[in-house]
C-alpha positions, -999 to 999 in steps of 0.1 A, spaced: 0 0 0 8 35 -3 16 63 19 11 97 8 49 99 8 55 68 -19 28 88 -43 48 118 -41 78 95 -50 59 81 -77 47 110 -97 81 128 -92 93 95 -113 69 95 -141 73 136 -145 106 124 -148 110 100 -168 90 122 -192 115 149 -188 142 121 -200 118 115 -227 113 149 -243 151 154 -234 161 121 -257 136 134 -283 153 170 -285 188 152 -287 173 133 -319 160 160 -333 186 183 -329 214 157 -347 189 156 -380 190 189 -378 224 195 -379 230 163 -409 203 183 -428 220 216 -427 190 232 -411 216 244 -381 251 255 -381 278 237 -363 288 265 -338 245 261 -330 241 221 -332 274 223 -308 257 254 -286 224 235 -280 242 199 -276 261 212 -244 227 224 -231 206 197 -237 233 174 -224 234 195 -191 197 195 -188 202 151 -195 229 153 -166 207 173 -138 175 148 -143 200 120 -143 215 132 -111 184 141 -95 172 105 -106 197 82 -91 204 110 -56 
């Protein structure tokens, strides 16, 4: 059974595993992208680093 605590525990995981989701999804995206031409290297590199910080922090926060 759950308390009200193991709920909280549970939505916090689904929100994100979402997160990790659309995070994954953005990464995809952004690689077509850039093998399209639709975004310069300096960009694709630019918004790589960010994504993969934003990957990192829900990682972290995941497995702390």
């Amino acid at each position: 059974m759950f308390n009200s605590t193991s709920w909280l525990f549970v939505l916090r995981g689904c929100s994100l595993k979402k997160q990790l989701t659309e995070i994954d999804r953005s990464h995809e995206q952004l690689y077509e992208d850039r093998l399209e031409g639709n975004i310069t290297e300096r960009n694709f590199n630019l918004m790589n680093v960010s994504i993969s910080e934003k990957q990192d922090k829900n990682h972290s926060y995941r497995n702390g």
